[in-house]
TIVEX-453127 format. One record per residue (C-alpha): z negated, x negated, y. Coordinates in steps of 0.05 Angstrom, whole numbers, padded with zeros to 5 digits. Layout:
REM residues N
[rec [Z X Y]],
...
//
This chain:
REM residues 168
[rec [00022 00567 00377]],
[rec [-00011 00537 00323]],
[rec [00027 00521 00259]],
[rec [00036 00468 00202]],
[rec [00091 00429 00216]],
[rec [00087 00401 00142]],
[rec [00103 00475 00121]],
[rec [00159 00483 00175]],
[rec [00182 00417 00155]],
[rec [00196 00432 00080]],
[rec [00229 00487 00099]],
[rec [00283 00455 00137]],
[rec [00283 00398 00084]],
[rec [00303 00459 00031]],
[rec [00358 00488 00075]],
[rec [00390 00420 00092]],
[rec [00384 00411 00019]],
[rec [00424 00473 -00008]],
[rec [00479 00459 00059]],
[rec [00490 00396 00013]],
[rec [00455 00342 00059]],
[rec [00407 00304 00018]],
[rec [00347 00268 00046]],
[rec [00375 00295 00109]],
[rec [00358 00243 00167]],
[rec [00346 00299 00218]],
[rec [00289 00339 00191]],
[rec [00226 00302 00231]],
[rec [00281 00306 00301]],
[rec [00293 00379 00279]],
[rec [00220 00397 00270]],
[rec [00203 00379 00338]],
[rec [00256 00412 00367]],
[rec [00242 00476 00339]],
[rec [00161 00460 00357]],
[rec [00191 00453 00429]],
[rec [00236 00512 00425]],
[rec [00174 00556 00398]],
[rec [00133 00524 00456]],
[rec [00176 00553 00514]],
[rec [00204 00616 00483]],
[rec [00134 00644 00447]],
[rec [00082 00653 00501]],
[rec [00039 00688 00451]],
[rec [-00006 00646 00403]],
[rec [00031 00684 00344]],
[rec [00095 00698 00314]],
[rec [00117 00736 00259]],
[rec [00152 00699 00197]],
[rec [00217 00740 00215]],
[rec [00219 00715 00293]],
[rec [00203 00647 00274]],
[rec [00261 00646 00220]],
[rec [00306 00669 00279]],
[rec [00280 00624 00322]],
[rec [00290 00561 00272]],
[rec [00355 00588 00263]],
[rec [00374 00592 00327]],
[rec [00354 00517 00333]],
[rec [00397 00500 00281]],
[rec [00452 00529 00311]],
[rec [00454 00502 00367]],
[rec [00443 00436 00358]],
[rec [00510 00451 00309]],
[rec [00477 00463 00245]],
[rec [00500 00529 00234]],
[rec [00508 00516 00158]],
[rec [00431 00489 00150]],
[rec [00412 00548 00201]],
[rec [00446 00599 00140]],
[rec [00407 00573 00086]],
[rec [00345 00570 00122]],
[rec [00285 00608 00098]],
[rec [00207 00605 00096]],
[rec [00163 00579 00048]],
[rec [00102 00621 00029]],
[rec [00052 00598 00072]],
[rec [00010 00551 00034]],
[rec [-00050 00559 -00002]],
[rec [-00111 00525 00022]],
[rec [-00169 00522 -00027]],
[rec [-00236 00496 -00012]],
[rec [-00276 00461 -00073]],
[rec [-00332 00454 -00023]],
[rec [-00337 00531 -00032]],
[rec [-00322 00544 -00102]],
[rec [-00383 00485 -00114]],
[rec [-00423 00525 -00073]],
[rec [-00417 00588 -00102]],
[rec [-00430 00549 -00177]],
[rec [-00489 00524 -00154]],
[rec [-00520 00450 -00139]],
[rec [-00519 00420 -00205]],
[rec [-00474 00469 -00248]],
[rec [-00415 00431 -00266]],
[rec [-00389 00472 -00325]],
[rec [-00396 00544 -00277]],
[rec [-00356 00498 -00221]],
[rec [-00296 00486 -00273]],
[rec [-00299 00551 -00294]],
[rec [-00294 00578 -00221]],
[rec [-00238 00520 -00209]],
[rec [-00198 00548 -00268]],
[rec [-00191 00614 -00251]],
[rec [-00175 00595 -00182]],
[rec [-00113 00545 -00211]],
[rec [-00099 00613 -00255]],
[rec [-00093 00661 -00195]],
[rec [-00047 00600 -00165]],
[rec [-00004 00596 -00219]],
[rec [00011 00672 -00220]],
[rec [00011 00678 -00144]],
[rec [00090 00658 -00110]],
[rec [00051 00593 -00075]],
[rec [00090 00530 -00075]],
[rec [00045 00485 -00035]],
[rec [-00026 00491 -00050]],
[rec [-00081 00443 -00013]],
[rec [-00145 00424 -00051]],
[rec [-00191 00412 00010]],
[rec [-00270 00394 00010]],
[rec [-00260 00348 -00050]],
[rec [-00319 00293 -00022]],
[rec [-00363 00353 -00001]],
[rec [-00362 00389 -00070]],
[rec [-00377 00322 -00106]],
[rec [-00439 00315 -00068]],
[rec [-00459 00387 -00083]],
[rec [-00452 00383 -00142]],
[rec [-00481 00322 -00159]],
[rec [-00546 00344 -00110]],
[rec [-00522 00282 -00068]],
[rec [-00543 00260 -00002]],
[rec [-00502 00187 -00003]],
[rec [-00442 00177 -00044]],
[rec [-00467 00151 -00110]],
[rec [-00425 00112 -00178]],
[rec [-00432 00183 -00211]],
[rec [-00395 00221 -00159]],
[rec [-00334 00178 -00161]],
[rec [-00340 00200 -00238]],
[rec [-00343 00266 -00222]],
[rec [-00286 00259 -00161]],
[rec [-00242 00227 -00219]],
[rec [-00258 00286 -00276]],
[rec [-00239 00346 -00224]],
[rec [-00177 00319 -00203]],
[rec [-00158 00299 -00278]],
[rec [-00174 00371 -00291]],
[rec [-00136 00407 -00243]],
[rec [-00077 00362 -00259]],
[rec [-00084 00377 -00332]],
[rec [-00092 00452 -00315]],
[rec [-00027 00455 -00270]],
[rec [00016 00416 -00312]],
[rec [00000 00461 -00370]],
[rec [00033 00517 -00326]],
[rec [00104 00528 -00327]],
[rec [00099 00525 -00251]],
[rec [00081 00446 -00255]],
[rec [00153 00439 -00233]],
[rec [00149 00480 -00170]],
[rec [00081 00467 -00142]],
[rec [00066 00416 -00086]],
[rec [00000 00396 -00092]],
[rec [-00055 00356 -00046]],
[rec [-00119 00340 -00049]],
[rec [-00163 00324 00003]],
//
């Protein structure tokens, strides 16, 4: 079963939060378990959101959580967004038709329900975009001006609040 634990792991951070523990000690212990649990009870490679909920719950529950197994709840699944490709489909060379692409990307994030979003392929856009074959002075430049921009872009939102971002 193939999952990201990160994702599960916010999740149980949020219900332990609203069953009042804060920075609740348990979460990485109760992350595995429930990676464990899934392990033995899930023969298939898949699970629907609704089984796995139950399935967390359950968890909870038993290891006599029952309050953080109530308040527990997905996340959307997060967003995974690939500069690499959005730099591709600009074009080596076209910086202004990349940031264009970018914004209406962050756009579409902002109106989507998404609370994590990953920025992936960050080194690998750089390079196309700079028609690079070695990391050159220039690309850190440009490295520096895309994430600048998509920070000023999502804290412009009214979702800067609520959005986890990463960039890789």
């Amino acid at each position: 079963m193939n999952y990201d634990r990160a994702w599960l792991s916010s999740a149980v951070i949020r219900a332990a939060e609203n069953a009042g523990y804060k920075k609740w000690w348990l979460t990485s212990h109760v992350t595995e378990s429930i990676s464990v649990f899934l392990k033995q009870e899930f023969d298939e490679n898949t699970v629907t959101i609704s089984r796995l909920e139950k399935a967390v719950q359950s968890v909870l529950q038993v290891i006599g959580y029952s309050d953080v197994a109530r308040c527990f709840q997905t996340l959307p699944l997060p967003l995974r967004i690939s500069l690499s490709e959005i730099a591709t489909e600009a074009g080596s060379g076209y910086e202004l038709v990349f940031f264009e692409l970018l914004r209406v990307r962050l756009r579409e994030i902002i109106e989507s329900t998404a609370q994590q979003v990953e920025f992936c392929d960050l080194h690998e856009c750089v390079k196309i975009l700079r028609c690079a074959k070695i990391w050159r002075r220039d690309c850190s430049v440009l490295q520096s001006e895309i994430v600048l921009f998509i920070r000023g872009e999502l804290d412009m939102s009214r979702r800067a609040n609520d959005l986890s971002l990463q960039l890789s």
